[in-house]
N, C-alpha and C positions, 0 to 999 in steps of 0.2 A: 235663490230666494223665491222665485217666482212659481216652481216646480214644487216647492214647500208650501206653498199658499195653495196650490190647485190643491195638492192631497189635501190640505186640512180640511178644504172647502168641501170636499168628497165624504170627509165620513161627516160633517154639517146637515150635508142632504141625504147620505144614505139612511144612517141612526136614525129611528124613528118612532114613534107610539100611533097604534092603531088603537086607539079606545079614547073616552072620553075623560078619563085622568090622565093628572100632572105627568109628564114625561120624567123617565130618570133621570136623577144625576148620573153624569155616565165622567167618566176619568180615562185617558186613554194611555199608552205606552207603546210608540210604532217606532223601535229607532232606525230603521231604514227609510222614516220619512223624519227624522231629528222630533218626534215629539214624545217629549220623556215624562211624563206622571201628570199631563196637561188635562184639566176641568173641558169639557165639549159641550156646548149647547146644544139638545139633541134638536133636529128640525120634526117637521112632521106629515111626510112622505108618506103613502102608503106601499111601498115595496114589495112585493111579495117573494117567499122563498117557501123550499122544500124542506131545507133543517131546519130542525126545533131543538129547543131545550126548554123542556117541560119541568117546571119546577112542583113539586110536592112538599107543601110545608106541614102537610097530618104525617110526615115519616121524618123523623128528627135522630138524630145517633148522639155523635159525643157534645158536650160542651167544650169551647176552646178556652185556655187560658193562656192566650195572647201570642204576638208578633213580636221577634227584636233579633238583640246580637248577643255577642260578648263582651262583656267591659272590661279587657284584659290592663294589667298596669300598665302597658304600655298605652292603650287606646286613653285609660285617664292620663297618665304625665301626657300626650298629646291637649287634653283637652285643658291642662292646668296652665299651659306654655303658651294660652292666647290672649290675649288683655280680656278682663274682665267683661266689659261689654260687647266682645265677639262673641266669648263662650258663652254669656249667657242665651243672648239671640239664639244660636246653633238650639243651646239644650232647649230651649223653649219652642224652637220648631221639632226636635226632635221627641219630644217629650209631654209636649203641649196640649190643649184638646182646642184648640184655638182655629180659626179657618184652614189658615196658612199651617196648621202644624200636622206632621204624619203620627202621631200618638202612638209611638211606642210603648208597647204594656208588660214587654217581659225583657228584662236580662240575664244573662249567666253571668258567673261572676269563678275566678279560677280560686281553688282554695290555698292560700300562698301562691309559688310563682307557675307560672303556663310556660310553652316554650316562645312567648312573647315578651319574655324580660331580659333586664338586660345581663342577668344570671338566676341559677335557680338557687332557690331558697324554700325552707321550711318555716313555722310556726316554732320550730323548737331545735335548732341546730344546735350541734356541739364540736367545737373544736377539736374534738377528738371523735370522729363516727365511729371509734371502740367501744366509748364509753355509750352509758347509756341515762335517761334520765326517768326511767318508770313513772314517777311521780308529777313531772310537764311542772317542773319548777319554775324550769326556762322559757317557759308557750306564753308568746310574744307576738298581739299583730304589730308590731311599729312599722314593719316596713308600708302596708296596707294601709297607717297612718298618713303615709305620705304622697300617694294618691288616689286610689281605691275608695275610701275612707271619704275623703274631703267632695270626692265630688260625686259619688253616691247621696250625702248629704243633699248635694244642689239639685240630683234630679227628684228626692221625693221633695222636695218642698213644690216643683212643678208637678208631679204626679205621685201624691201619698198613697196610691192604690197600686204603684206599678209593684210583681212578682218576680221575684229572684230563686234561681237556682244557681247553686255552687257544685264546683265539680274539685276535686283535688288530680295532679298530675304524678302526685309522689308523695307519702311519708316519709317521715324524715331517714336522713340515710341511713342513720345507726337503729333500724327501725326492721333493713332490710338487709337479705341474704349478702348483697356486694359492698354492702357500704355504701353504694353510690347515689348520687341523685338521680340516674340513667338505669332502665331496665332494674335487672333484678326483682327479685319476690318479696313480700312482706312475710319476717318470720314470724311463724306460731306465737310463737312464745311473747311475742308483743301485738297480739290482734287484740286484747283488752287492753291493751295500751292504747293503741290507734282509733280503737273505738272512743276513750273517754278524750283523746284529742281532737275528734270532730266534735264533740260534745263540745268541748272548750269554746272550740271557732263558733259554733252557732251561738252561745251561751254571750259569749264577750262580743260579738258584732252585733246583740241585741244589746248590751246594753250601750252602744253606740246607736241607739236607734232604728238598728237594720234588720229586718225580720228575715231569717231564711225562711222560703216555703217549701223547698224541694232540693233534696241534696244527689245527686249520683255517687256512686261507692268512688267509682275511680275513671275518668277519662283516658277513653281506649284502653281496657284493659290488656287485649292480644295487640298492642304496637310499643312493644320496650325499646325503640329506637329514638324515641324520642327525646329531648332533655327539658327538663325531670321527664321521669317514667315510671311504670310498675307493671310487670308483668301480673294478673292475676287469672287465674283459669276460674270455671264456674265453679266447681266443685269449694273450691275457697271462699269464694265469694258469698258463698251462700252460706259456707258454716260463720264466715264472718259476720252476717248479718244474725243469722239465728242464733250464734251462742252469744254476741258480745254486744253491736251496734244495735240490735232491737230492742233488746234488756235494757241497754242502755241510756238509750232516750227513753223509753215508757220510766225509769227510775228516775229519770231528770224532769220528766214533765215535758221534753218537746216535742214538738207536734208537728215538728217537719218532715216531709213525706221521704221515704226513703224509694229510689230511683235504680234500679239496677242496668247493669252493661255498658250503655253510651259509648257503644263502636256501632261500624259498618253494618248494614242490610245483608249483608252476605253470611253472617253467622245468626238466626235466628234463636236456631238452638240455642246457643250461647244464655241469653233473658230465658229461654222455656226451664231449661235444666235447673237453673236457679230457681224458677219459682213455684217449679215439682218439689222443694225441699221444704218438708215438713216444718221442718221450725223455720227456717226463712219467709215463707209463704205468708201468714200473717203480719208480717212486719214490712212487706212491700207495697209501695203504690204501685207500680207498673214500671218498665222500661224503655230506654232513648237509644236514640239512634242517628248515624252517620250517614254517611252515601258516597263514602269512599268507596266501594264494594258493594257488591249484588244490587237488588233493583227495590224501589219502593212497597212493592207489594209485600216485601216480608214482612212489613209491620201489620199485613191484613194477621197473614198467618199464627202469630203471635199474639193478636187479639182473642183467634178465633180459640187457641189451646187455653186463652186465661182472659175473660171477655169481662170479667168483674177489674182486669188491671189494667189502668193506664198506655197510654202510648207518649210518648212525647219525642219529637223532632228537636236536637239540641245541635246541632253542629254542620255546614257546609263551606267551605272555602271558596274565593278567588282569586284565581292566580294572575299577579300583575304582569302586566300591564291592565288587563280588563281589556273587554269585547263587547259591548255594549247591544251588539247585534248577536252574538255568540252566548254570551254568558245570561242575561233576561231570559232569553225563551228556555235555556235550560232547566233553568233554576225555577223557572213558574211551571214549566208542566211537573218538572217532578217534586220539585220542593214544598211551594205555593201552595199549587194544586192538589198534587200527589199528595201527600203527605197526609193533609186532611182526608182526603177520600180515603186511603187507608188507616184512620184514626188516629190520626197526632193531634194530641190538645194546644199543642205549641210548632210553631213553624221559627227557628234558629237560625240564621247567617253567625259565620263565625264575628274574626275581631270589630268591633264597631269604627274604629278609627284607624287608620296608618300615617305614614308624615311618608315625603318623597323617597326618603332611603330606605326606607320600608325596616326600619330600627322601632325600638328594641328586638332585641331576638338573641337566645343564648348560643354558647360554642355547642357542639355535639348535636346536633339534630333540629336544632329550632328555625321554624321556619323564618324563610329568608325572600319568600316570594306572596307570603300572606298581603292580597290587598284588600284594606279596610271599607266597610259601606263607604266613609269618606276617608278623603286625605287631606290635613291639615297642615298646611305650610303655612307659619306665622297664624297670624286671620284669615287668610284666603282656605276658601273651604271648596275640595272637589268633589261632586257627588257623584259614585261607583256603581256599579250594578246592582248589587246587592240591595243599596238604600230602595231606586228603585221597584226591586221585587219587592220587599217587605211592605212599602208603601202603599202596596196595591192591595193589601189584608190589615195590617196595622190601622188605616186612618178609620177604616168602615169597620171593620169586624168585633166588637169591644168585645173584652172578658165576660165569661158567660154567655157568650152567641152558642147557637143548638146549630151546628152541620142540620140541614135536609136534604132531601132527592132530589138528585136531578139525573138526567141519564150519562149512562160513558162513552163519551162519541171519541173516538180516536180521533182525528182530523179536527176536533174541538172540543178537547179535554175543560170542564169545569166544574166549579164548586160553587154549593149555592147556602148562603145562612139568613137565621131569623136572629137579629141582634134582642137584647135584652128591651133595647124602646119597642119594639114591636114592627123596626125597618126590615125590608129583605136586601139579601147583598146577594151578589151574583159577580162571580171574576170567571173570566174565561179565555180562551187560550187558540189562534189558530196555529196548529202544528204544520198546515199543509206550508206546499207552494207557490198558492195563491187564494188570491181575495174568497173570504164565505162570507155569504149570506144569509144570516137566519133570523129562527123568530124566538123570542123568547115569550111563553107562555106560565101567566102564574094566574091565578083562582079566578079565571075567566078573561085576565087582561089579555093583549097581544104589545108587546114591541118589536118593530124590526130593527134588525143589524144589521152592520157589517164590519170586520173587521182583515186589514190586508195580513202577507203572509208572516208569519213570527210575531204576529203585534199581540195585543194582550189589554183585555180590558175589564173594568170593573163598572157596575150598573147597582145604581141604589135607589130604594122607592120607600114609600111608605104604606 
C-alpha cells in the first residue's frame, strides 16, 4: 500500500502545465502500479524534457463514430440475470454521460446467433434445411425478443444517440451449399433471397425502435470454422452486394451503410477487390476489420486505394483469464491507438459481458475462452481489460470528434482529437521499458508528463 501511494504521488508531482491555463484533466491507467482508469490532479512542476508531442489541430482526417463492444445474446441474458437495480446502475455507468460514467457510443449487435449462444440460430429456420422458404414466411426475430431486444430498449432510453452496427455469422442453413449453420457458402441461387432477409432484420428491428446504422455483409468471411459460419470469398461478396443487397435497400428506402469484409488485417485485398467492383462500389461505405492476423497498418492501405470509403475497427478478443498488465498496453497501442491513426471511425472490443463459465457459447467452434469487458456473476460486477482500453477513448472522445496531428513516436505511440464542444483529447501510450518524460505542446500551451513503463494516459483541456 505504501509503494502504491509513493507512485501515485509521483505522477501528482511529475504531470504538469507550464503556462498560465487551467491544467488538464489527465485519467491515468498504470496497472503495474494497480491504478486502473483513475482521474489525477495534475500538479504544477515545471520539468523539463526532450520528447514532444506536438499537436496540430489546422490537420484534421476522419471523424470518429464511437468507442464500445458487442452486445452478443449472451452478454444481454447476462445483463437480464441481475436484479433490476444492479443492471441498471451498470448500464448507466456504461452508457451514461454522467461524471462517473464511460459513455459508451457504439455497439455491434450479431444478426441472429454469434458463436456466443447457447446454439445457433437463424431469422428463418426450417425444420427441414432441404426445404426452403424463398418468400421469409417464417423471418422471426422472437428469439432477439428475449434478450437482445429488451435490453437494447434500456440502453437507448440512457443514450438515444448511441450507433449500431449488425453483423450476421450465417444465413440460414437451407440458404447454403452444406445445409449447415457451420462453414459452407451461400448459394447463388438464394443471394436475393438473403438480400431481402437483411432487409427484413433492419426493417422489423426498426420497427422495435432500433435504428441499424451500419451493417457488415458477413463476420469473418475467410473463417468457416466457426459455429454459425459462411465462407464467402470477394468475388461473391461483391456480386452480392451489386446485384441484390444494394438494389435492395435503395428499393426499400434504407439508409443503412453497407460495410464490407470484417476479418483480419492480413488480407487487405480482401475490402480492395470488393470495392474495385463496378456495381458493388457505389453501394459501399467502407470496410472493418480484425486483428487476428497482420498488423494495423492495413487499414492505412486500404484507405489510401479507396480514401472516399470508410474504415471501421469492429472486433478484438480476450482471452481469459485476462492480464491486465499484458492485455491494456496491447490492446491501446494497437487498437486504441492504432486503429485511429490508421483511420478507423470506430474502435471495437469484442463481447461486452461474460459470467465466470465464460457460457453461452455453441458446440462446433464457439468460443469458449471469449472474456468479456466485464464478468457478471449475480450483481457482483468484474471490470476486464478491455472496459478499461475503451474507457480511455469512450468517455472523452464523442461522436463526431475530427482525429488531428500529432507525430508517431515509437516509444510513445498517440492520438490526439478535437471533440465536437471544441475540447482536445490527447491519449498516449509508453511502449518503452521505462518512465518518459515529455511535453505536450498545443497552439502555444506546454504541459509536462510523465508516464511509467506500459502505462497509458489520456489528457483533456479546453
Amino acid at each position: 500500500m505504501k509503494s502504491r501511494l509513493v507512485l501515485f504521488l509521483f505522477y501528482l508531482l511529475i504531470s504538469a502545465c507550464k503556462n498560465t491555463h487551467q491544467s488538464p484533466e489527465f485519467w491515468l491507467t498504470d496497472p503495474k502500479s494497480d491504478i486502473l482508469f483513475q482521474q489525477i490532479q495534475l500538479s504544477t512542476s515545471s520539468s523539463e524534457a526532450n520528447l514532444k508531442i506536438q499537436i496540430d489541430p489546422t490537420q484534421t482526417f476522419q471523424s470518429m463514430d464511437g468507442f464500445g463492444f458487442t452486445l452478443s445474446q449472451g452478454s444481454a441474458q447476462h445483463l437480464l440475470a441481475m436484479s433490476e437495480e444492479a443492471r441498471q446502475t451498470l448500464l448507466q455507468e456504461l452508457f451514461g454521460s454522467g461524471e462517473n460514467d464511460v459513455r459508451i457510443s457504439y455497439l455491434r449487435l450479431s444478426v441472429a446467433a454469434s458463436d456466443l449462444n447457447e446454439f445457433p440460430f437463424s431469422y428463418n429456420d426450417l425444420e427441414n434445411s432441404f426445404a426452403s422458404d424463398p418468400d421469409l414466411e417464417n423471418f422471426s426475430l422472437s428469439y432477439d425478443t428475449l434478450d437482445v431486444i429488451p435490453v437494447l430498449h434500456e440502453i437507448l432510453k440512457i443514450n438515444p444517440d448511441i450507433k449500431l452496427m449488425a453483423s450476421p455469422w450465417s444465413p440460414p442453413a437451407w440458404m447454403k451449399d452444406n445445409k449447415d449453420t457451420r462453414g459452407g457458402s451461400l448459394l447463388e441461387e438464394f443471394e436475393p433471397v438473403y438480400a431481402q432477409y437483411l432487409v427484413r432484420y433492419i426493417q422489423e428491428m426498426a420497427e422495435y425502435g432500433i435504428r441499424i446504422d451500419a451493417l457488415t455483409i458477413q463476420n469473418e468471411p475467410l473463417h468457416p470454422g466457426n459455429n454459425p459460419s459462411l465462407l464467402m470469398l470477394p468475388d461473391q461478396q461483391a456480386r452480392f452486394i451489386g446485384r441484390y443487397l444494394g438494389p435492395a435497400f435503395q428499393e426499400a428506402g434504407i439508409e443503412t451503410k453497407i460495410v464490407v469484409y470484417d476479418h483480419n488485417a492480413d488480407r487487405p485485398d480482401y475490402p480492395i477487390t470488393v470495392m474495385q467492383d463496378s456495381l458493388a462500389n457505389p453501394f459501399v461505405d467502407g470496410s472493418a476489420f480484425h486483428l487476428y492476423g497482420g498488423t494495423i497498418d492495413a487499414l492505412s492501405e486500404v484507405h489510401e486505394a479507396f480514401p472516399d470509403k470508410n474504415i471501421y475497427f469492429t472486433e478484438q478478443w480476450v482471452g481469459a483469464p485476462g492480464n491486465l498488465e499484458g492485455d491494456i498496453p496491447w490492446h491501446v497501442k494497437n487498437l486504441l491507438i492504432g486503429a485511429p491513426r490508421n483511420w478507423a471511425k470506430t474502435v471495437l472490443e469484442w463481447n461486452l459481458s461474460s459470467n465466470p463459465s465464460l457460457t453461452p457459447h455453441t458446440d462446433r467452434g464457439g468460443c469458449d475462452r471469449c472474456l468479456g469487458a466485464i464478468t457478471i456473476d449475480g450483481d457482483i460486477v468484474t471490470r476486464n481489460p478491455a472496459y478499461y482500453v475503451i474507457a480511455h477513448g469512450s468517455k472523452f472522445v464523442d461522436p463526431g470528434s475530427k482525429r488531428i496531428a500529432s507525430p508517431d513516436i515509437e516509444e510513445l505511440p498517440n492520438v490526439a482529437y478535437i471533440t465536437p464542444e471544441g475540447k482536445t483529447v490527447l491519449i498516449a501510450h509508453n511502449d518503452s521499458d521505462s518512465p518518459i518524460d515529455f511535453v505536450i505542446e498545443y497552439d502555444g500551451m506546454l504541459f509536462t508528463a510523465t508516464l511509467n513503463s506500459k502505462a497509458t494516459g489520456t489528457w483533456v483541456w479546453d
